[in-house]
C-alpha positions as CSV (number, residue, x, y, z in Angstrom):
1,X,91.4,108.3,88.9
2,X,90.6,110.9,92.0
3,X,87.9,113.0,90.3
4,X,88.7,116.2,88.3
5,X,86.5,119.1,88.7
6,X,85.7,121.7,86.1
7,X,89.2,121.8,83.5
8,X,91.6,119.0,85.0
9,X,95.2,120.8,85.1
10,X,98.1,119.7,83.1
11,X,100.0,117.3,86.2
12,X,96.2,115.7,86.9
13,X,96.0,114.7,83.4
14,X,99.4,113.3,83.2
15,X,98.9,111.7,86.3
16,X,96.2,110.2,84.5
17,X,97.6,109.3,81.7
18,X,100.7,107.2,83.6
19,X,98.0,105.9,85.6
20,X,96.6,104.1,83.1
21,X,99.6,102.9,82.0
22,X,100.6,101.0,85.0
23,X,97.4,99.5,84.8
24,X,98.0,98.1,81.4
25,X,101.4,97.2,82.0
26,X,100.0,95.1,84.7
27,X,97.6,92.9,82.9
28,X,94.9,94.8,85.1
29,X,93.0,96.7,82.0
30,X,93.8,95.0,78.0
31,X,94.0,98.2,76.4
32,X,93.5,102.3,77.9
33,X,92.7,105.4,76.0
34,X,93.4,109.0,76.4
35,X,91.2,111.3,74.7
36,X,93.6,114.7,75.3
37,X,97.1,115.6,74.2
38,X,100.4,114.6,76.5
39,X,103.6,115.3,76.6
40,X,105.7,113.0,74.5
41,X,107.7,112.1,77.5
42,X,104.5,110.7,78.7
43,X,103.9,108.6,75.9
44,X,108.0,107.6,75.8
45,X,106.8,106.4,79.4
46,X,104.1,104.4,78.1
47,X,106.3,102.9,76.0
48,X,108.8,102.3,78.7
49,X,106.8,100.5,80.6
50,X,106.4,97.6,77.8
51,X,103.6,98.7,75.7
52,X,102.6,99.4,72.8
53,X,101.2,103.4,72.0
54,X,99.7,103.9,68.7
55,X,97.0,107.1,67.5
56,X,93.6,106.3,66.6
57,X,91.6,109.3,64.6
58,X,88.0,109.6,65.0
59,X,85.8,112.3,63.1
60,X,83.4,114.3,65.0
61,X,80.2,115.1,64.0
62,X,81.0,118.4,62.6
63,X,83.6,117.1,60.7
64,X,86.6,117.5,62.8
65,X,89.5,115.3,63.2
66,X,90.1,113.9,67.4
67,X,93.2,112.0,67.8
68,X,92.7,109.1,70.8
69,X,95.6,107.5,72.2
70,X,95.3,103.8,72.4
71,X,97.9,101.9,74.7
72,X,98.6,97.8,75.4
73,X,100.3,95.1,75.9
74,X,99.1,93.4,73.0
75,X,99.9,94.4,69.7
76,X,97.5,92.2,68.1
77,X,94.5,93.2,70.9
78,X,95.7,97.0,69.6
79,X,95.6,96.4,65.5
80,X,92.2,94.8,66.3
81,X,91.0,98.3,67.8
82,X,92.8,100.7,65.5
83,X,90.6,97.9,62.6
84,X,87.3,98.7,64.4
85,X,87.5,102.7,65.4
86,X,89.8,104.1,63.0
87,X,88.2,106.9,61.0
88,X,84.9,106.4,62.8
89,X,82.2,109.4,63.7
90,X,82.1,109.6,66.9
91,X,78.8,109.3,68.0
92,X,76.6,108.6,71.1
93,X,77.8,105.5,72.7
94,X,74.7,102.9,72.1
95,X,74.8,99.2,74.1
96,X,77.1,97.2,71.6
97,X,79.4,100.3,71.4
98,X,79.7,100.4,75.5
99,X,80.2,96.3,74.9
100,X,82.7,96.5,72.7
101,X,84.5,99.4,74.7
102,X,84.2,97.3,77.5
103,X,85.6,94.1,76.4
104,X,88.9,95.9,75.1
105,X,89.1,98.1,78.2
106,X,88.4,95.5,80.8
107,X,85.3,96.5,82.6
108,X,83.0,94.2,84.4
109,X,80.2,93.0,82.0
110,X,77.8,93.4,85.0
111,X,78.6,97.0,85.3
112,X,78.5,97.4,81.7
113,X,75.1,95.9,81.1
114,X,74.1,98.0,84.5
115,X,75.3,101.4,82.9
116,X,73.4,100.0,79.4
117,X,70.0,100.5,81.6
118,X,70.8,102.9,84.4
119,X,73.7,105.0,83.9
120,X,73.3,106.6,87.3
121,X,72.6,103.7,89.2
122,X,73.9,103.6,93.3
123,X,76.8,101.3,94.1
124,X,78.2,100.8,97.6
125,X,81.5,102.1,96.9
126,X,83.0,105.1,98.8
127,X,83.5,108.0,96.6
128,X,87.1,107.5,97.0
129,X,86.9,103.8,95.6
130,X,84.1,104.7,92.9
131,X,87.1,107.8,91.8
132,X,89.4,105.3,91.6
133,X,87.7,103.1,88.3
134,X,87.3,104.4,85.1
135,X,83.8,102.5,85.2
136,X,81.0,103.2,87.2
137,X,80.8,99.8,89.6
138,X,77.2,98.5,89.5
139,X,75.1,97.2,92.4
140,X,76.2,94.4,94.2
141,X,79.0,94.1,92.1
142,X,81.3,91.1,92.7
143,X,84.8,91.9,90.8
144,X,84.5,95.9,91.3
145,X,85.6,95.8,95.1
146,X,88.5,93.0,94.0
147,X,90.0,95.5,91.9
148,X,89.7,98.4,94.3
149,X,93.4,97.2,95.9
150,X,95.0,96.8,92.2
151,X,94.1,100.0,91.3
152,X,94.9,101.9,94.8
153,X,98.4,100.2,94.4
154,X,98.7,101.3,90.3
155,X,97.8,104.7,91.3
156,X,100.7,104.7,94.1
157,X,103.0,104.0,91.7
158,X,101.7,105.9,89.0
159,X,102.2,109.0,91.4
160,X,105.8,108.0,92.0
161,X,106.7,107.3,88.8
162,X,105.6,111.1,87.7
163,X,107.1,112.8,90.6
164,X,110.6,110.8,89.5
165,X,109.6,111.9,85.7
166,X,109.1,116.3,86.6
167,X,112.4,115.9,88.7
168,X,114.3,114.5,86.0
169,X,115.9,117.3,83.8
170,X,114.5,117.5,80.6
171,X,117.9,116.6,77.9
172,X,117.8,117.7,74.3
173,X,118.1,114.9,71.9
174,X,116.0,112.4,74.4
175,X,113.8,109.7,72.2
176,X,110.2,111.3,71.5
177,X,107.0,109.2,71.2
178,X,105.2,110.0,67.9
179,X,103.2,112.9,67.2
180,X,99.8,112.2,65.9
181,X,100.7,113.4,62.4
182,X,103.5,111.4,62.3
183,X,101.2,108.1,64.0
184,X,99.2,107.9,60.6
185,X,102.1,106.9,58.9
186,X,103.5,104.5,61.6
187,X,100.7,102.7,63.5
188,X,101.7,100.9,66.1
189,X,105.3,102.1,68.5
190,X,106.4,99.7,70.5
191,X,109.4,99.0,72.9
192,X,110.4,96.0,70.7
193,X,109.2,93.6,74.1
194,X,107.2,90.7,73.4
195,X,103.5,91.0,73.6
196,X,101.8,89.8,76.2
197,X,98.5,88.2,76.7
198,X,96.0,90.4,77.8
199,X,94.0,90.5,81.3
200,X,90.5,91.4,80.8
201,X,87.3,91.6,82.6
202,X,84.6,92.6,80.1
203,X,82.5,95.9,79.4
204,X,82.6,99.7,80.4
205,X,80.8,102.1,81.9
206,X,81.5,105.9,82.0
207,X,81.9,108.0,85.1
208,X,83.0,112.0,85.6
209,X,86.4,111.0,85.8
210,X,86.6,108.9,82.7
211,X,84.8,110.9,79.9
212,X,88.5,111.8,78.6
213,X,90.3,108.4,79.5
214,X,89.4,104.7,79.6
């Protein structure tokens, strides 16, 4: 996602947030996380696009609850996360939690175990590609740059599909995705679709632009 500088603004994080969700929807990443509040027509969106939304609630370290927002195509690939992090601390991440991350967000293990050692190391992406990822792409990486196009073309359609969304008038009575109170007591929303096997690459990574979403 184009990098966000200081606070992102409300339309950069929904941007975001759809973003990620075409992405998913198109086998590109397994699974995607938001780790800020949107809109329920955003995550009715989500859910329009096939997947599955559910809430995920990790405890930070001074005790406080943080509601995640985990999104896929696979309902099973999505139980197996809400098994693992549910309830968790959340913590430093450490190299098997940045493997684990990686395997259900699709990153590149090479860029994972690159990030493990050398979290700043130089890639030979434009900025504008390296914005793009929700990974930081490691040296020499092979599968980064094959990706590049997938995402560009996710992000033109993410754009389009939230410029149609804002110019749509907002009806009362139109379906709402779960509030995160009310996710506790119904884990996993989906659209009633079929799951799908998941697309996956392997391992993450963290750059300025994903430290709220992966």
């Amino acid at each position: 996602m184009p990098e966000m500088h200081g606070k992102p603004d409300i339309t950069a994080l929904e941007e975001e947030a759809i973003y990620l969700g075409v992405l998913t929807a198109r086998g590109i990443k397994p699974l995607s996380r938001l780790e800020y509040e949107v809109a329920p027509e955003i995550l009715d969106l989500l859910q329009d696009l096939g997947l599955a939304v559910t809430s995920v609630t990790r405890v930070a370290q001074n005790g406080a609850r943080v509601i995640h927002w985990v999104f896929g195509r696979d309902s099973e690939l999505l139980e197996r996360y809400v098994s693992e992090f549910d309830g968790t601390i959340l913590l430093e991440r450490d190299a098997p939690t940045i493997r684990t991350e990686a395997r259900y967000f699709g990153f590149p293990t090479c860029c994972a175990e690159t990030y493990i050692r050398d979290p700043h190391a130089a890639n030979s992406l434009t900025p504008e590609e390296q914005a793009l990822l929700f990974h930081r792409a490691c040296p020499g990486c092979v599968e980064t740059p094959r990706l590049i196009p997938l995402y560009r073309s996710a992000l033109e359609e993410a754009r389009r599909l939230h410029r149609k969304l804002r110019e749509r008038p907002v009806q009362a009575g139109t379906r709402r995705a779960p509030a995160a109170s009310e996710a506790a007591n119904s884990r996993i929303r989906s659209t009633g679709r079929s799951s799908s096997p998941s697309l996956t690459s392997a391992d993450p990574t963290t750059t300025p632009s994903a430290m709220r979403a992966t």
